[in-house]
NUKOLVO-515263 format. One record per residue (C-alpha): residue in one letter; x, y, z; residue number from 1. Coordinates in nm, 4 decimals. Each point is the difference from the previous one (the first is absolute). Example, Ala and Ser with C-alpha at 12.3 -4.5 7.8 and 13.67 -1.06 7.14 Angstrom:
REM NUKOLVO-515263
("A",(1.2300,-0.4500,0.7800),1)
("S",(0.1370,0.3440,-0.0660),2)
This chain:
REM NUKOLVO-515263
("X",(0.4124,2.6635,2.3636),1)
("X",(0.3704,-0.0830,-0.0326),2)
("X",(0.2104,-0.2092,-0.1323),3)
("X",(0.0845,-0.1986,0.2942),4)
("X",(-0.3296,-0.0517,0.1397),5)
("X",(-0.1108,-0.1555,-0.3899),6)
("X",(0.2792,-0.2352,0.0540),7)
("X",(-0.1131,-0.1327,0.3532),8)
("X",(-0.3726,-0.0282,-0.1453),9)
("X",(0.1788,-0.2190,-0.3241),10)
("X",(0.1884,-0.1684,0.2912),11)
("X",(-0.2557,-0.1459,0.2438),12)
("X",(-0.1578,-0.1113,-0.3039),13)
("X",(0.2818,-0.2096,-0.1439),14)
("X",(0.0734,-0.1162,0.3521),15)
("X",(-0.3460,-0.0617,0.1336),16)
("X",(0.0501,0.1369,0.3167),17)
("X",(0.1434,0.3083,0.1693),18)
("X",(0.2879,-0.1778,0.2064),19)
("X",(0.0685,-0.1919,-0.3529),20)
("X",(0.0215,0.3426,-0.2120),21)
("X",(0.2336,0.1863,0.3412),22)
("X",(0.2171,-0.2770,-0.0200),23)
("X",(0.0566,0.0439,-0.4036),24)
("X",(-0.0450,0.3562,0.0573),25)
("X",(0.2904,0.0108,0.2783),26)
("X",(-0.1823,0.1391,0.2087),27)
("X",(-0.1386,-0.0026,0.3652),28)
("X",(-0.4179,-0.0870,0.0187),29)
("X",(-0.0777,0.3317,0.1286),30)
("X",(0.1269,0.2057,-0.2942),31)
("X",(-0.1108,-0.2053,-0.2441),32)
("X",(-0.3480,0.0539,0.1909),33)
("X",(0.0265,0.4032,0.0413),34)
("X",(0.0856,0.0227,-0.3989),35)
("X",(-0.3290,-0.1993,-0.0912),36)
("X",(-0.1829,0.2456,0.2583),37)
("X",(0.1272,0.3014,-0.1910),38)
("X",(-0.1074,-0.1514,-0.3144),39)
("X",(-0.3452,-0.0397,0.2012),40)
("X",(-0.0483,0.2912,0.1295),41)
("X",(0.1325,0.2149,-0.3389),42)
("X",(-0.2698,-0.2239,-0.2352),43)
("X",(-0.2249,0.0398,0.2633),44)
("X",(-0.1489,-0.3698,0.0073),45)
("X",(0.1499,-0.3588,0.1698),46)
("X",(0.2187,-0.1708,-0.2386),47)
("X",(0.0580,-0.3543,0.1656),48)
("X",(-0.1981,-0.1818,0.2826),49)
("X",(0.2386,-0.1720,0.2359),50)
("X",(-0.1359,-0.3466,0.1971),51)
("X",(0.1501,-0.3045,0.1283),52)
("X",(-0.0148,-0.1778,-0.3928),53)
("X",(0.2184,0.2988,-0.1226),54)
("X",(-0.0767,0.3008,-0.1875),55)
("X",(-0.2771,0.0618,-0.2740),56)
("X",(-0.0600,0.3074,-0.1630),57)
("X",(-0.2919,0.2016,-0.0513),58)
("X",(-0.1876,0.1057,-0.2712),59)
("X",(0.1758,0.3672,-0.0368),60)
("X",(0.3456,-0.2471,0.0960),61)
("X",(-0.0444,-0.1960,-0.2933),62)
("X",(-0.0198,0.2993,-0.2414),63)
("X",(0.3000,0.1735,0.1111),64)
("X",(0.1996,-0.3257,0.0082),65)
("X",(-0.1102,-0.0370,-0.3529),66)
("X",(0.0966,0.3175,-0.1031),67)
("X",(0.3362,0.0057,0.2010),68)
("X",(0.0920,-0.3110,-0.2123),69)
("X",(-0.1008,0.1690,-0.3035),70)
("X",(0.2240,0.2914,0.0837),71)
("X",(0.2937,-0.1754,0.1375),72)
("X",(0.0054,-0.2449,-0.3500),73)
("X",(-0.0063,0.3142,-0.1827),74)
("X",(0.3049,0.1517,0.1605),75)
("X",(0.1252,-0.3167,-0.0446),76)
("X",(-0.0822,0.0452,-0.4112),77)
("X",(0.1418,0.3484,-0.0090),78)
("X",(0.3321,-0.1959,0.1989),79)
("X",(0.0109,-0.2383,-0.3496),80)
("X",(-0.0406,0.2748,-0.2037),81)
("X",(0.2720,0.1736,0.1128),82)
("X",(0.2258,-0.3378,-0.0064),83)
("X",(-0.0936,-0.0947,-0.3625),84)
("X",(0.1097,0.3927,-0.0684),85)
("X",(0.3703,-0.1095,0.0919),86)
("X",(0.0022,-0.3342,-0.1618),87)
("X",(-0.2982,-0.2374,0.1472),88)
("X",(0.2501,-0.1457,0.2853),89)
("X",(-0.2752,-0.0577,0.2376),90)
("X",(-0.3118,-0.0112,-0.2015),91)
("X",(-0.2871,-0.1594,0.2021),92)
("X",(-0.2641,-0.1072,-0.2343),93)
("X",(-0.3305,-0.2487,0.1637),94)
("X",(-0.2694,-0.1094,-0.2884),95)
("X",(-0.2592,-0.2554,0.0340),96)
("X",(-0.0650,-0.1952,-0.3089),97)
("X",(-0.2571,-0.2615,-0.0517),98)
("X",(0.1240,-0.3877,-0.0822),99)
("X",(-0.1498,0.0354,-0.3647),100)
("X",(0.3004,0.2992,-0.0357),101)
("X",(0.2236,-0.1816,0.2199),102)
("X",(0.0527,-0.3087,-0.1973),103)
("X",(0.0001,0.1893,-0.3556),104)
("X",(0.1315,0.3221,0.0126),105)
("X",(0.1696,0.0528,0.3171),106)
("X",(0.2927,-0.2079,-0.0915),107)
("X",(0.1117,0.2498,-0.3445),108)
("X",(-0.0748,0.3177,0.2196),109)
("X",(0.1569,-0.1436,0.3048),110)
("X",(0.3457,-0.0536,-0.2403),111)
("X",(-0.0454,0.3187,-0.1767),112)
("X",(-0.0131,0.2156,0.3098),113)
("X",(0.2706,-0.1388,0.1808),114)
("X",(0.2361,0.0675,-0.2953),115)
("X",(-0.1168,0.3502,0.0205),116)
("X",(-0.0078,0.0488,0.3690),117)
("X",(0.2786,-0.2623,0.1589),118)
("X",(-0.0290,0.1899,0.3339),119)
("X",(-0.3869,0.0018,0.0308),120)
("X",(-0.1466,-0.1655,0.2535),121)
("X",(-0.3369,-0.1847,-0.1071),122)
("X",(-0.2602,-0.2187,0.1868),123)
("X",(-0.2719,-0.1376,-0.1018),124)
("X",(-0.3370,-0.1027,0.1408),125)
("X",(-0.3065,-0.2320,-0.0958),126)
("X",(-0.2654,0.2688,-0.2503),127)
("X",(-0.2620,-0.1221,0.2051),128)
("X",(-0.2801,0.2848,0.0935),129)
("X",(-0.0332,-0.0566,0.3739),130)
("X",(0.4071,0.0825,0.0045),131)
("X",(0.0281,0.2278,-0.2811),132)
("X",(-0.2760,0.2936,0.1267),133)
("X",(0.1393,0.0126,0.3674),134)
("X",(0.3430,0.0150,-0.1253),135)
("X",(-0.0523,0.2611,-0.2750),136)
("X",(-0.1999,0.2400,0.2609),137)
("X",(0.2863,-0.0380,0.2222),138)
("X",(0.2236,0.0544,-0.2037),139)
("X",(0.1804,-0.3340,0.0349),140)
("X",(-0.0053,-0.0724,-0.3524),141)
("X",(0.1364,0.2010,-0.2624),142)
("X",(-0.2700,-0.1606,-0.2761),143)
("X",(-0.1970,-0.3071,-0.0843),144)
("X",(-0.0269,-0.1860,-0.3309),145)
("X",(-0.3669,-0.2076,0.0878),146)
("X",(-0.3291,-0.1106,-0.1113),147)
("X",(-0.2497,0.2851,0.1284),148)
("X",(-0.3700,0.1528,-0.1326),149)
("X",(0.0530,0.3661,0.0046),150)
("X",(-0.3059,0.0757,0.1250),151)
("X",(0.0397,-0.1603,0.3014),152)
("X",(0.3255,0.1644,0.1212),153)
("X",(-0.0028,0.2445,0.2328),154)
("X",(0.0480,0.3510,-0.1101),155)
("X",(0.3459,0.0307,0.0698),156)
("X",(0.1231,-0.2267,-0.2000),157)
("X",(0.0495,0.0243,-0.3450),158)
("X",(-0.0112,-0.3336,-0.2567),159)
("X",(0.1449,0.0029,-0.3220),160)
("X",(-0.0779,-0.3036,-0.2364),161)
("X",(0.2616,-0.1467,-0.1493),162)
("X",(-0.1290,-0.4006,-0.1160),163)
("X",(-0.3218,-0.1937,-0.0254),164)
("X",(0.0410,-0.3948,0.2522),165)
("X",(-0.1842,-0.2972,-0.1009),166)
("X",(-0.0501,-0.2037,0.2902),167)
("X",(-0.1341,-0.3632,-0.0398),168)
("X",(-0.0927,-0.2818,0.2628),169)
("X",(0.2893,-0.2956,-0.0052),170)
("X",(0.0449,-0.3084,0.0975),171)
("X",(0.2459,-0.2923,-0.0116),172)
("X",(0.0419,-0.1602,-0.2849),173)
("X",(-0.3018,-0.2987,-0.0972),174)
("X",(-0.2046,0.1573,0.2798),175)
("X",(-0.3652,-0.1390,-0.0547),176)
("X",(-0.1940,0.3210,-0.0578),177)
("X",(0.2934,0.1450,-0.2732),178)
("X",(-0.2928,-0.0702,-0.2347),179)
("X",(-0.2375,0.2367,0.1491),180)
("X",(-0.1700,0.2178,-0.2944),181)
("X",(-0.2324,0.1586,0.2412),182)
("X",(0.0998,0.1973,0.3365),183)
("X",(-0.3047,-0.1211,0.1885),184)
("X",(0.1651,-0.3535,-0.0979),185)
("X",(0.2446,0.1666,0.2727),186)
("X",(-0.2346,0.0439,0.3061),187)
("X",(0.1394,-0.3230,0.1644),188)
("X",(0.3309,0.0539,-0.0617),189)
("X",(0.2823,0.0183,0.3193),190)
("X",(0.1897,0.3090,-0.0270),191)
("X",(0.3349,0.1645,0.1261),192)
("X",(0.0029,0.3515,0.0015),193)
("X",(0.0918,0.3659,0.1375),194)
("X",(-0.3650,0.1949,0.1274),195)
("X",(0.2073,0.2801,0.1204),196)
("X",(-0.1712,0.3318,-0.0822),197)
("X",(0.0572,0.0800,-0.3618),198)
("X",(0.1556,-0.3512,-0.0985),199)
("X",(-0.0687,-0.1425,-0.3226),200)
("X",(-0.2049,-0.2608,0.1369),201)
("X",(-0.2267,0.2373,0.2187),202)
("X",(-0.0908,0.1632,-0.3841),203)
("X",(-0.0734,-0.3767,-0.1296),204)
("X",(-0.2303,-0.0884,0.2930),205)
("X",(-0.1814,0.3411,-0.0476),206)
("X",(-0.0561,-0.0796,-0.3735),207)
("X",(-0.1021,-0.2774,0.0497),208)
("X",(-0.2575,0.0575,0.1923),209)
("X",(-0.1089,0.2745,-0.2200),210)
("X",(-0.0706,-0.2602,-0.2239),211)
("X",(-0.2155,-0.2043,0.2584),212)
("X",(0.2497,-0.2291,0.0392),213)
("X",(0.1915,-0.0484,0.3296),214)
("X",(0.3360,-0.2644,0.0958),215)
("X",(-0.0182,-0.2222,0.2388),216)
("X",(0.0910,0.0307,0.3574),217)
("X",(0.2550,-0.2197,-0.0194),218)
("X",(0.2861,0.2463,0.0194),219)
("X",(0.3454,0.0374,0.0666),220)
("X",(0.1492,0.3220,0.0685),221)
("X",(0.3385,0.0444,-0.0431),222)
("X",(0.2454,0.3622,-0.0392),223)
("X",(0.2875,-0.1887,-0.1155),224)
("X",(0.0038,-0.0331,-0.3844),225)
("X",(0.2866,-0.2872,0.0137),226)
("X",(-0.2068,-0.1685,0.2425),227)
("X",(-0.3447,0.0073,-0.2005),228)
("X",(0.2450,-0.0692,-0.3129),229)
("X",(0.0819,-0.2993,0.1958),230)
("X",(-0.3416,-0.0770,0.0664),231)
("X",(-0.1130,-0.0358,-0.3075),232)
("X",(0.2637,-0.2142,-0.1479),233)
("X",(-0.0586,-0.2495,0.2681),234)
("X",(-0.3179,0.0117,0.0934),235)
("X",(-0.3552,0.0021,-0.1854),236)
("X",(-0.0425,0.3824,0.1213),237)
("X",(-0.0221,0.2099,-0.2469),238)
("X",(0.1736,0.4020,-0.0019),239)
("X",(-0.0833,0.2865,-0.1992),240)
("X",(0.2811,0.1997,-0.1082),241)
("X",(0.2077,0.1777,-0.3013),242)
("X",(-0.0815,-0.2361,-0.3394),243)
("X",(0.3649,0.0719,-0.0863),244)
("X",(0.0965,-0.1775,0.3004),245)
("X",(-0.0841,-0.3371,-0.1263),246)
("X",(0.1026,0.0936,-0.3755),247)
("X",(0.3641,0.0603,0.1347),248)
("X",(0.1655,-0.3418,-0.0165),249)
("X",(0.2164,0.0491,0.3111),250)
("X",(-0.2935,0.1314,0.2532),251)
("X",(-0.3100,-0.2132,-0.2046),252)
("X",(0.1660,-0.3060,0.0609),253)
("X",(-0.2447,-0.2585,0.0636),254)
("X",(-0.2949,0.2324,-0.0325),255)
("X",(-0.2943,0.0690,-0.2308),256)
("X",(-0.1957,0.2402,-0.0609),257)
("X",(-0.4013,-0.0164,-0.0692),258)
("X",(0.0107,0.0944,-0.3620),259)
("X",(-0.4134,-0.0901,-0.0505),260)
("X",(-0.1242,0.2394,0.2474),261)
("X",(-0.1062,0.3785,-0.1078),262)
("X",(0.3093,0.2148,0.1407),263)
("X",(-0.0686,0.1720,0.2076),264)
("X",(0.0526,0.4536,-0.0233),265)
("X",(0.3334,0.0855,0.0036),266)
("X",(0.1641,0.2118,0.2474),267)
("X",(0.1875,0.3201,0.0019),268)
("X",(0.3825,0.0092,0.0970),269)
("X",(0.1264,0.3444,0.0889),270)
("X",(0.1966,0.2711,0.1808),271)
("X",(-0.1353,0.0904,0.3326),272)
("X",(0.1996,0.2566,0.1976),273)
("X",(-0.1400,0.3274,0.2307),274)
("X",(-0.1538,0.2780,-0.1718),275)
("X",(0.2208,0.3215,0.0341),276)
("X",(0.2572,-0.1782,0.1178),277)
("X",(0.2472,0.0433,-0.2793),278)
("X",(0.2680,-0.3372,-0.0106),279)
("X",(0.3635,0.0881,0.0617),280)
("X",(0.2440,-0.0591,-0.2958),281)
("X",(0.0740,-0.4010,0.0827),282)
("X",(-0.3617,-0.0907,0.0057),283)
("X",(-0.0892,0.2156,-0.3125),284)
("X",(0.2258,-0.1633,-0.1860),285)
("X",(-0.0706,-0.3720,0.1164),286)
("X",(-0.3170,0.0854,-0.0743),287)
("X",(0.0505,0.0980,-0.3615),288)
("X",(0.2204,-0.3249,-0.0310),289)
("X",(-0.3354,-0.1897,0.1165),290)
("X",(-0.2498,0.1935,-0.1996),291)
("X",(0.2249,-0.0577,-0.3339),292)
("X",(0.0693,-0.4162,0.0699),293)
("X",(-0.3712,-0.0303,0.1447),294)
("X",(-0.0995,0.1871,-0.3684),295)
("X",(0.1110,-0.3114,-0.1852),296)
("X",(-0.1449,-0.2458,0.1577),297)
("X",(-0.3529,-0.1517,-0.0903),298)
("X",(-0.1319,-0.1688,0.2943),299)
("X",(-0.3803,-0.0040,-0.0903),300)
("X",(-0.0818,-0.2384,-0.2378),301)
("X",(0.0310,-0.4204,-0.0640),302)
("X",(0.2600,-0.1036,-0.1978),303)
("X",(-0.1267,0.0051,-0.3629),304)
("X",(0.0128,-0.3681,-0.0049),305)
("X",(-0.2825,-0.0389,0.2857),306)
């Protein structure tokens, strides 16, 4: 297994398709082909299945892709290392962080590490789990700050808690059911929200119904949290999201929040990155700068005045 023949496997997968991956590759078809044969025949099993849609990979393809990924990303790390060694000039740092952290916290550590690290590069993606666990095995992102249950992560991945989330339904403001003191006064009730595996609302629908008590039908789904924010304020659907998000006055505008209903758990805000996987010196230290800022907040509770 060499180091070329890991690259044309990461290749055709990027690409889709072996003329796609020769062509990025500069190379002709046929040796593209004859380097995924010796990969083949050294692992002893069939990678990819070629037919007229394309290329798919097999079972024992999938695994080695995912672990070529893994290993590339970590050469990649050790690269970063080695750059923040001479001065950080060409840092690469990649962290998910969920919208709760996004609209408090991010903004302090965001200013705080680019005074420390002008030359880093950062990006940032959306801390939800049906990005955050394929990038973190892969090795695509460097660490998540997200909402997660321990015990329901995968073994190689590691979650440190860092803050308790209160999440509350809302709705505009002088919405008809704001009075609700009861959530089965809810049942009815049209909703906009994000069922993706792991979302916020997925864990209020299966309370819910723990308690015998199930929503309506009447659904909208929606990723987008400007677009559900949206929603909501112009609409009588009603979201379920961050309770600080309608007690800031810039984001809350013209929402409410459903102050007579029981609240419902909190959730648990942490660090998720891969187990073993030790974080080069530019992520390390943007995640102290998070785990400090996140430390002061206090995200789980009404406002005293509620």
């Amino acid at each position: 297994m060499k180091n070329h023949h890991l690259r044309a496997l990461l290749k055709v997968a990027e690409e889709g398709s072996i003329r796609g991956a020769a062509r990025a590759l500069h190379l002709s078809q046929s040796a593209l082909t004859r380097a995924l044969r010796e990969l083949e025949a050294d692992l002893g099993s069939e990678l990819l299945i070629r037919s007229y849609r394309g290329v798919e990979f097999t079972p024992s393809g999938k695994v080695l892709l995912k672990r070529a990924r893994l290993a590339f990303s970590t050469l990649d790390k050790a690269r970063d290392e080695i750059r923040w060694l001479r001065g950080g000039s060409g840092v690469q740092v990649t962290v998910a962080v969920t919208t709760a952290i996004a609209t408090t916290s991010l903004p302090a550590v965001l200013r705080e590490f680019e005074r420390e690290q002008p030359d880093a590069s950062l990006s940032l993606e959306e801390g939800m789990m049906s990005t955050v666990l394929p990038g973190l095995m892969e090795g695509r992102i460097d660490f998540a700050i997200a909402v997660a249950e321990a015990d329901q992560l995968p073994h190689e991945i590691t979650f440190e808690p860092l803050t308790e989330l209160l999440s509350e339904p809302m709705a505009r403001e002088g919405h008809a059911l704001l009075g609700a003191t009861d959530w089965s006064q809810m049942a009815e009730a049209r909703w906009v929200l994000n069922l993706a595996v792991g979302s916020s609302a997925q864990r209020l629908i299966d309370w819910l119904e723990a308690q015998d008590i199930s929503i309506s039908q009447r659904v909208v789904k929606c990723d987008s949290p400007i677009m559900m924010v949206e929603l909501m304020r112009r609409t009588d659907l009603i979201g379920f999201g961050p309770r600080f998000f309608v007690d800031d006055p810039l984001s809350g505008r013209g929402l409410a929040c459903f102050d007579t209903l029981a609240t419902f758990p909190a959730y648990t805000i942490g660090l998720l990155k891969l187990r073993g996987v030790p974080l080069h010196p530019g992520a390390e230290r943007l995640a102290t700068l998070f785990r400090r800022h996140i430390s002061a907040l206090n995200l789980s509770r009404r406002p005293s005045s509620q």
